[in-house]
C-alpha positions as CSV (number, residue, x, y, z in Angstrom):
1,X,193.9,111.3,119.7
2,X,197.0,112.2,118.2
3,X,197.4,115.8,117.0
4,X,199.8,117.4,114.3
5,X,199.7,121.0,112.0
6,X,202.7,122.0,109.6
7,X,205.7,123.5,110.6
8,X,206.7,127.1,110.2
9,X,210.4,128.0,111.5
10,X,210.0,128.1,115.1
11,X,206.5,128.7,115.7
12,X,205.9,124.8,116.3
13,X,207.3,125.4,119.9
14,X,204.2,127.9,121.0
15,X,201.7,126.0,118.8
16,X,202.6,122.8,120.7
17,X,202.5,124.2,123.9
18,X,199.3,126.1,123.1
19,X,197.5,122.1,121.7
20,X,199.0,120.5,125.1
21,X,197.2,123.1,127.0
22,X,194.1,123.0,125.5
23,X,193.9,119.1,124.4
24,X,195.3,117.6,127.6
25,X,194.6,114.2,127.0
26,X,195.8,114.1,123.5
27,X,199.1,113.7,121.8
28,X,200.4,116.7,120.1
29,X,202.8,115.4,117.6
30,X,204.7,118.4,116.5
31,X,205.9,118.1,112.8
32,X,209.2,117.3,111.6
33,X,211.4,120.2,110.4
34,X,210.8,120.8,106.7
35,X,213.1,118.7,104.5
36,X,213.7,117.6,101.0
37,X,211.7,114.5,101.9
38,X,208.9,117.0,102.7
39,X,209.3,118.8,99.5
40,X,209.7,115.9,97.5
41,X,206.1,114.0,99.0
42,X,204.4,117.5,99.1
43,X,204.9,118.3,95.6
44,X,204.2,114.8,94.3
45,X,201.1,115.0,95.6
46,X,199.8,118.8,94.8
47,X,199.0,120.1,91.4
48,X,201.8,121.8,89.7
49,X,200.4,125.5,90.1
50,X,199.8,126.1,94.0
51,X,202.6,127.8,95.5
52,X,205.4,126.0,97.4
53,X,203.9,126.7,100.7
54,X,200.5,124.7,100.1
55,X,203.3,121.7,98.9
56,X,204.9,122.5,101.8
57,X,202.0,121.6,104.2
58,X,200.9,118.4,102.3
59,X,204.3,117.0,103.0
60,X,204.4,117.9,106.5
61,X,200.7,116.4,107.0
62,X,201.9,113.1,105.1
63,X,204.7,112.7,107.0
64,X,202.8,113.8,110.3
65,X,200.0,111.1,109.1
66,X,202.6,108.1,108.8
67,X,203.7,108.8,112.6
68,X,200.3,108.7,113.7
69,X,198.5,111.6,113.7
70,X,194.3,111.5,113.3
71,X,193.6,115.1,114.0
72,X,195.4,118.0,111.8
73,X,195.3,121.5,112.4
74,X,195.5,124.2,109.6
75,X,195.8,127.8,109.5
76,X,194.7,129.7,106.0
77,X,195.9,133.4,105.2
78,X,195.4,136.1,103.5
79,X,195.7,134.9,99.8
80,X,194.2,132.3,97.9
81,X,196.2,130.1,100.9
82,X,193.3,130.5,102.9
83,X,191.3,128.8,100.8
84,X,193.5,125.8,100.6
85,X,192.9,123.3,103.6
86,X,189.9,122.1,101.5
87,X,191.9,121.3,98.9
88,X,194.1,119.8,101.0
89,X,192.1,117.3,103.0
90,X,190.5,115.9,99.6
91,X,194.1,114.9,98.2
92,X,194.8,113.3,101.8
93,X,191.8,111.5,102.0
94,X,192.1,110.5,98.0
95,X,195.6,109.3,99.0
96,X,193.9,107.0,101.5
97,X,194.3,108.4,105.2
98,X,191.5,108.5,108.0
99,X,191.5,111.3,109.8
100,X,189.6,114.6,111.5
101,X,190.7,118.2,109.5
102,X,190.5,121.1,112.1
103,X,190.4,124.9,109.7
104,X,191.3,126.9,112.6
105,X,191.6,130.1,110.3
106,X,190.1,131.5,107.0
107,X,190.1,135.0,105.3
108,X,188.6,136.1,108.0
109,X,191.2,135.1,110.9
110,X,190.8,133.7,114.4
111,X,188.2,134.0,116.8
112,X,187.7,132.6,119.9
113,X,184.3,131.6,119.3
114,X,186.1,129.1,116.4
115,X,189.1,128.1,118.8
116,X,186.2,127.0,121.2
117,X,184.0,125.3,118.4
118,X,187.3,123.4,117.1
119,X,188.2,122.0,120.9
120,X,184.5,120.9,121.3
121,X,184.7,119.2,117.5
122,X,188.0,117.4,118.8
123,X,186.0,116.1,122.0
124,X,187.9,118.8,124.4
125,X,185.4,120.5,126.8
126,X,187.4,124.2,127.4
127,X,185.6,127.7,128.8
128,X,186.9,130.6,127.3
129,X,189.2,132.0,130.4
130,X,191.4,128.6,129.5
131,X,191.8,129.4,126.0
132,X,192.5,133.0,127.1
133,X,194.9,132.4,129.0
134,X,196.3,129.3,126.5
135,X,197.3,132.0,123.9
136,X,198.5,134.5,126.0
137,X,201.2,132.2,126.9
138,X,201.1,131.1,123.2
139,X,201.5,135.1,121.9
140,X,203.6,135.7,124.9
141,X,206.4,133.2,123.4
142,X,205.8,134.2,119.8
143,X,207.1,138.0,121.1
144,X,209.8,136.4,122.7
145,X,211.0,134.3,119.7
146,X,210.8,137.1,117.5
147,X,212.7,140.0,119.9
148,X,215.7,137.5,120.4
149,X,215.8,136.2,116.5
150,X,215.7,140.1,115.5
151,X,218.4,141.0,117.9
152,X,220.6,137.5,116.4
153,X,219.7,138.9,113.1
154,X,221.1,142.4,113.4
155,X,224.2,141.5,114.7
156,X,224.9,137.5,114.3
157,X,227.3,138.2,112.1
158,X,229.5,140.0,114.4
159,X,230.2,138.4,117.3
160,X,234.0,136.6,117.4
161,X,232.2,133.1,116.9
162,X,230.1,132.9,114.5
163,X,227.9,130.2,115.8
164,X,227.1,132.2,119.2
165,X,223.8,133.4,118.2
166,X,222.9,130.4,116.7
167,X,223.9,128.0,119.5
168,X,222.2,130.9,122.4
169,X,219.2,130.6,120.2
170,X,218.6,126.9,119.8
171,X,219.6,126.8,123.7
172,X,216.6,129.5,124.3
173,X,214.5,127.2,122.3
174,X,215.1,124.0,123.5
175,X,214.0,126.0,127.4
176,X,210.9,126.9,125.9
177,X,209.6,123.9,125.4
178,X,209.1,123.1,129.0
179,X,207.8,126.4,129.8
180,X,203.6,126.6,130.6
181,X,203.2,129.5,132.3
182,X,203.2,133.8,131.6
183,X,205.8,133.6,135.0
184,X,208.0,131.0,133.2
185,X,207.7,132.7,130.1
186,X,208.9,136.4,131.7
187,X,211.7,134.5,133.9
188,X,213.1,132.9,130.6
189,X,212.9,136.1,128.5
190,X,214.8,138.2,131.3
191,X,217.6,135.0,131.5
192,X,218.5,134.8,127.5
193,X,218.0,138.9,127.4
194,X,220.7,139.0,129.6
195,X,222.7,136.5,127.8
196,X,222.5,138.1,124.2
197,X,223.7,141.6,125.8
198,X,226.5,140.1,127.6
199,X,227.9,138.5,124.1
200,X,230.9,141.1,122.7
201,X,229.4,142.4,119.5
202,X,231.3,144.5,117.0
203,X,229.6,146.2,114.2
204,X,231.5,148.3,111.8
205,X,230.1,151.6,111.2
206,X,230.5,150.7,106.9
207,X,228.7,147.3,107.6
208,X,226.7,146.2,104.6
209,X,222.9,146.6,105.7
210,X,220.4,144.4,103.6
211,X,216.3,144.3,104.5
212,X,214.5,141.2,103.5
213,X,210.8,141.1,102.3
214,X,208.6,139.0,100.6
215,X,206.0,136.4,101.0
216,X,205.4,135.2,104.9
217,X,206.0,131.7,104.4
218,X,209.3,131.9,102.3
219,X,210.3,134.8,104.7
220,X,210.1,133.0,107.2
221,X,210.8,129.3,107.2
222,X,214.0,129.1,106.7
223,X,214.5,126.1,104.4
224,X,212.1,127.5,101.6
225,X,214.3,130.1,101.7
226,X,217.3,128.1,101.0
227,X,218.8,129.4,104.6
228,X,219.3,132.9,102.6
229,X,219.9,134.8,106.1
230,X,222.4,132.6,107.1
231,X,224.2,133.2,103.7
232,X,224.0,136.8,104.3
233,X,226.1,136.2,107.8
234,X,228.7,134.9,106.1
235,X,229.1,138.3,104.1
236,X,228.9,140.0,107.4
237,X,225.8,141.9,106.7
238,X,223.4,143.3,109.1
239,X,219.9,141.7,108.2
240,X,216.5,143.2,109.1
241,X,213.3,141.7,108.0
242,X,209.4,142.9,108.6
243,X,207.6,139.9,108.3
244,X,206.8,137.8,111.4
245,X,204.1,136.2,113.8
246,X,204.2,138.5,116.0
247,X,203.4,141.5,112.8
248,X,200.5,138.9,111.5
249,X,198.9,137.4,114.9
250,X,198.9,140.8,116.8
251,X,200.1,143.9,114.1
252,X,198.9,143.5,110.8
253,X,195.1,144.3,110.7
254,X,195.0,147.7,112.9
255,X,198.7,148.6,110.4
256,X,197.0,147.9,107.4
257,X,196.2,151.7,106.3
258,X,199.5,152.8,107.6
259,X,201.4,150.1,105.7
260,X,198.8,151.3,102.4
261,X,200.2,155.3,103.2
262,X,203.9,154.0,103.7
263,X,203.4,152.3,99.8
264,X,202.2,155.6,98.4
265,X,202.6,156.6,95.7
266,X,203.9,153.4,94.0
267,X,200.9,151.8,95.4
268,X,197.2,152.9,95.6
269,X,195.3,149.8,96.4
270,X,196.2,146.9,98.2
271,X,197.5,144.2,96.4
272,X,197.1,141.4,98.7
273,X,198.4,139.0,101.5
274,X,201.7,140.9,102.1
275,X,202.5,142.7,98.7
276,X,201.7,145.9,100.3
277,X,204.2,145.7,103.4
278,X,206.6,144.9,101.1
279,X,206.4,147.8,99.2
280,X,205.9,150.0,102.4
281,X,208.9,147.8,103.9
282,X,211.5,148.7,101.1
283,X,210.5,152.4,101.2
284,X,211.2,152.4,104.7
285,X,214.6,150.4,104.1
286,X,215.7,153.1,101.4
287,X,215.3,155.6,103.4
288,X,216.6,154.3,106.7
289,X,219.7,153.8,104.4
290,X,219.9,150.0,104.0
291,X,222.1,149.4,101.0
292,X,220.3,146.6,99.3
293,X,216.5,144.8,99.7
294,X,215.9,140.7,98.8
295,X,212.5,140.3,98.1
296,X,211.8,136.5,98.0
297,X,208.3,134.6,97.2
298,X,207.3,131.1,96.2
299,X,207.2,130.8,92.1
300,X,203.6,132.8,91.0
301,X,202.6,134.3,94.2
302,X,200.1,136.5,93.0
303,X,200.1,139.6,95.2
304,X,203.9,139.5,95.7
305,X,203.9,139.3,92.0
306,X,201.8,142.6,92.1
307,X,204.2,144.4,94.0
308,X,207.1,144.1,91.8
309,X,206.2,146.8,89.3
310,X,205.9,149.1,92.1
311,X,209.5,147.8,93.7
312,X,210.9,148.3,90.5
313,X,209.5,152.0,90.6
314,X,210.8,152.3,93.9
315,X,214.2,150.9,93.2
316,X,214.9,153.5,90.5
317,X,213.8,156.3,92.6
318,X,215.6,155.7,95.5
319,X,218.4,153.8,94.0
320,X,218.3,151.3,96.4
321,X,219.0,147.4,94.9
322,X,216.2,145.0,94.9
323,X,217.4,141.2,94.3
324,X,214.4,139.5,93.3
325,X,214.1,135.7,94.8
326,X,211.6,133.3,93.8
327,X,211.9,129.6,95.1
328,X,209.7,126.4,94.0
329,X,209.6,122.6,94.0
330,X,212.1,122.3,91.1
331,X,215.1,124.5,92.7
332,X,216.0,122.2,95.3
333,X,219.5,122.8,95.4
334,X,220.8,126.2,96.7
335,X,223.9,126.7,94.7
336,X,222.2,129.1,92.6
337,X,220.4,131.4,95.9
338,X,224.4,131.7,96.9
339,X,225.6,132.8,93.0
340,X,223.4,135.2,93.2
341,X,223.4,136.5,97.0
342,X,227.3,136.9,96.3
343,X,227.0,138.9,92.9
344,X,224.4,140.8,94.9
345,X,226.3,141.4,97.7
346,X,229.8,142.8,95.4
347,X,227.6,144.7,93.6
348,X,226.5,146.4,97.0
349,X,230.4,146.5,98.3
350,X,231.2,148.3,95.3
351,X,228.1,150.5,95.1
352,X,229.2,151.6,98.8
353,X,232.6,151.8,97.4
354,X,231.4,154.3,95.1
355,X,232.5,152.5,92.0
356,X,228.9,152.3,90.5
357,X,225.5,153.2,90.4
């Protein structure tokens, strides 16, 4: 048995972990980092209306199924995404592949009642302390991932290399793939905390400081975002986003009715998946005196799409800048992300400046 999922920036390391654990006779076959290849064979094969994301996962399960896999794994959300894996194993199994499709969450999340049920569908006998104890370590690394990527992010671009963060991070990575156990887990985490405070940091007190918010999946994953965060370290900006694993697997339900109060009054209802938090996120950025907000989502994605009218609200009562982002099959290239991150980010300088706005 040969197991893969799709990929999602570095959450592949915990999730392969966590499948080795609990299917120890199988083959986890993580997937391949997203690509144009992916892109190209996810989107030739999904209709033209889904958002990027769902594109995203059919050309990560493609190319997973050509090296072998027989068992996929897919996680829904809290759009019309969760709804997808159905849709998704019909164009597979039209396109000719043989092979087991595992929904490990819907609308209504994750339960270990389900986690148990899919191990025993995929012919692995588990009791419920080994699964406990499987995503503790799998949560535990998520935590870690996201501290030391939100501590790179704050101050990457700052440091006399530029590539320090980048290289301490893939280093910390790379470790983390052999790690199976919370003790392991807590001796890495005290090793690279160490390491990022000993790196010489230097943040002027006029530094440009830009929030990022948006749709999870283009939020996160760095190539549907066209690498924007990377882009903003060239322009020596601080960078702070909301949105990650830890917020959605551990945060999100018991924060939704703060995150609906934080909206008010540009929003009164939820509008879905994570249109709220961004709304509640770029309040919070305005008035923690961030000087500009990129909101990015895949083409059409309907509750970020909700939230604009109330950004746009937002934005012209705080005066804060929102650059508005929105990525799909067809803008492959990302000449035109850096045009616009760069008359973005003058526009900021000379905001700060004083020379307008």
């Amino acid at each position: 048995m040969t197991i893969s999922f799709p990929h999602l920036a570095s959450y592949h390391i915990p999730i392969t972990t966590l499948l080795q654990t609990l299917f120890p006779a199988a083959r986890v076959l993580p997937p391949p980092a997203i690509s144009p290849r992916t892109l190209h064979v996810g989107a030739r094969h999904s209709p033209d209306f889904v958002c990027a994301p769902f594109k995203y996962n059919v050309g990560n399960f493609i190319e997973a199924l050509q090296q072998g896999a027989d068992v996929l794994f897919q996680a829904g959300g809290g759009c019309r995404f969760g709804f997808y894996a159905d849709l998704q194993e019909q164009i597979l199994r039209d396109l000719g592949y043989n092979f087991r499709m595992i929904k490990l969450f819907g609308s209504d999340g994750l339960s270990l009642k389900k986690l148990r049920a899919a191990a025993l569908e995929a012919g692995a006998k588990l009791s419920y302390p080994r699964i406990i104890h499987a995503l503790l370590i799998a949560i535990k690394s998520i935590r870690l991932i996201d501290e030391l990527e939100f501590y790179a992010r704050e101050s990457a671009a700052f440091t006399s290399d530029k590539n320090t963060h980048e290289s301490l991070l893939r280093s910390f990575k790379n470790a983390l793939l052999h790690v199976r156990t919370l003790r392991g887990i807590n001796k890495l985490a005290a090793q690279f905390r160490r390491t990022f405070n000993s790196v010489q940091t230097s943040v002027p007190h006029n530094a440009l400081k830009i929030g990022i918010i948006g749709e999870l999946f283009d939020v996160m994953e760095p190539f549907a975002n066209r690498f924007l965060e990377r882009e903003l370290y060239k322009h020596r900006a601080v960078v702070t986003r909301f949105v990650n694993a830890t917020y959605l697997l551990t945060q999100k339900k018991k924060l939704a009715r703060k995150v609906l109060q934080d909206a008010a009054p540009y929003l009164k209802y939820p509008v879905g998946a994570e249109g709220t938090l961004s709304v509640a996120a770029c309040a919070a950025l305005a008035q923690g005196g961030y000087d500009g907000v990129i909101h990015v989502k895949p083409f059409a994605c309907a509750p970020e799409v909700n939230a604009v009218p109330a950004l746009n609200s937002l934005s012209r009562d705080t005066r804060i800048p929102v650059l508005y982002l929105s990525f799909d099959t067809q803008d492959a290239a990302s000449l035109g992300m850096k045009t616009r991150v760069e008359a973005f980010i003058d526009m900021l300088k000379m905001k700060k400046q004083g020379g307008i706005l």
